[in-house]
C-alpha positions as CSV (number, residue, x, y, z in Angstrom):
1,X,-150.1,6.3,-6.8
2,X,-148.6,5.9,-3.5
3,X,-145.3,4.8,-2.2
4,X,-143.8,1.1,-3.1
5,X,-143.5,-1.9,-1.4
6,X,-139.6,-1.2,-0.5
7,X,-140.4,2.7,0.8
8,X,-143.3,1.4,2.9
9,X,-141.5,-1.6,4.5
10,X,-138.3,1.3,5.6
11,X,-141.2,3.4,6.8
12,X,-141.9,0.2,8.5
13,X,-138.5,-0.3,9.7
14,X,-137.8,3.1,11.2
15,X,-141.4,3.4,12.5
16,X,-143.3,-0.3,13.5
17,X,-145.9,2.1,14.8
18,X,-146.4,3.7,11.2
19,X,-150.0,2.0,10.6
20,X,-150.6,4.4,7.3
21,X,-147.6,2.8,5.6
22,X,-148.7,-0.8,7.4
23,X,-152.2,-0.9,6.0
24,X,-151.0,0.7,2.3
25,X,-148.2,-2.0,2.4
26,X,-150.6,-4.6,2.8
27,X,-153.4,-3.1,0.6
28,X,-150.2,-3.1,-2.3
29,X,-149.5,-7.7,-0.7
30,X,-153.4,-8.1,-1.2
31,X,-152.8,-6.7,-4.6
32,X,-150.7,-9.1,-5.5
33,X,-152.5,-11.8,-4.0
34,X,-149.9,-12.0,-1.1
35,X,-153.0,-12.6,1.4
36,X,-150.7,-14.0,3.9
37,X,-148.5,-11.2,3.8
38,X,-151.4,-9.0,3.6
39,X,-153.4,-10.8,6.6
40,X,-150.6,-10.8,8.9
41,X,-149.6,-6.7,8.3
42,X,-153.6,-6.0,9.4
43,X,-153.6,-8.0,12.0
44,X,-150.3,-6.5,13.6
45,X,-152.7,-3.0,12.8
46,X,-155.3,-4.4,15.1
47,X,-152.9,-5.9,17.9
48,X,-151.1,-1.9,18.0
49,X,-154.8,-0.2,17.7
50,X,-157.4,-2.0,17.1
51,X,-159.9,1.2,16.5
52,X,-157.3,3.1,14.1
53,X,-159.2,4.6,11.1
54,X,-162.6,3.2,12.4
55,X,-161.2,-0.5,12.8
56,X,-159.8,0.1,9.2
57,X,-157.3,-2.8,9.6
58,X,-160.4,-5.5,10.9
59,X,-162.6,-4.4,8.6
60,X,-160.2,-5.0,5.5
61,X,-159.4,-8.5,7.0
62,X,-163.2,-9.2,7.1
63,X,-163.1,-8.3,3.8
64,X,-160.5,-10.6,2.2
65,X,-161.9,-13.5,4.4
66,X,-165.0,-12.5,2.4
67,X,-163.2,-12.2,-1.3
68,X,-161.1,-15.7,-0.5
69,X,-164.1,-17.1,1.4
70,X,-165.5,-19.1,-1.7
71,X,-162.3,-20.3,-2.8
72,X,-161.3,-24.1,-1.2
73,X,-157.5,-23.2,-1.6
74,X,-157.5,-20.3,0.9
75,X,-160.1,-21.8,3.7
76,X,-157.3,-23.0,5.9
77,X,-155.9,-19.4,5.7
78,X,-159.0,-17.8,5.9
79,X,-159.5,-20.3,9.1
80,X,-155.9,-19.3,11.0
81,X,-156.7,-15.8,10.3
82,X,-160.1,-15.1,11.7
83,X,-158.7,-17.3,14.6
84,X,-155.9,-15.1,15.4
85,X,-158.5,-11.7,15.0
86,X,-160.6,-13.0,17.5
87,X,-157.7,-14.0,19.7
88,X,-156.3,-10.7,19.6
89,X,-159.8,-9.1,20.0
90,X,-161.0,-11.0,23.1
C-alpha cells in the first residue's frame, strides 16, 4: 500500500516540510536497500523536527545502524551517519 517513490518525492517537491511522505519515501529507499538514500531523508526529518511522531525519524535511523551494524560493508556508512545525527542533535 501506500503512495510510490515518484508521488512521494512530488509531495516532496511541492512540500519539503511534508515529513509523512519523507519518512514513507525513505521507509520505501530502506526497502530497497537504498540506506544512503534512506539515511539522508531521516535525517533531514530530524534537522526540520527532531520530536515528529515521537522522534520517529531518529529512532528508524537507530534502527538501520542496528540492521547494517553487523555487516563490514556498511560500517563506514553506518559511521557518517550517526556522526551527522549527533551533529544535528547537539
Amino acid at each position: 500500500g501506500g503512495a510510490d517513490e515518484a508521488t512521494l518525492r512530488a509531495r516532496l517537491a511541492a512540500d519539503a516540510a511534508d515529513l509523512a511522505a519523507r519518512l514513507e519515501l525513505a521507509n520505501r529507499l530502506a526497502a530497497r536497500q537504498d540506506y544512503r538514500g534512506a539515511l539522508e531523508e531521516l535525517l533531514e526529518i530530524v534537522r526540520r523536527d527532531r520530536t515528529w511522531q515521537e522522534e520517529a525519524a531518529r529512532k528508524t535511523m537507530l534502527d538501520l545502524f542496528a540492521l547494517l551494524g553487523g555487516n563490514a560493508q556498511f560500517d563506514d556508512l553506518v559511521r557518517e551517519f550517526r556522526i551527522r545525527l549527533s551533529r544535528t542533535l547537539n
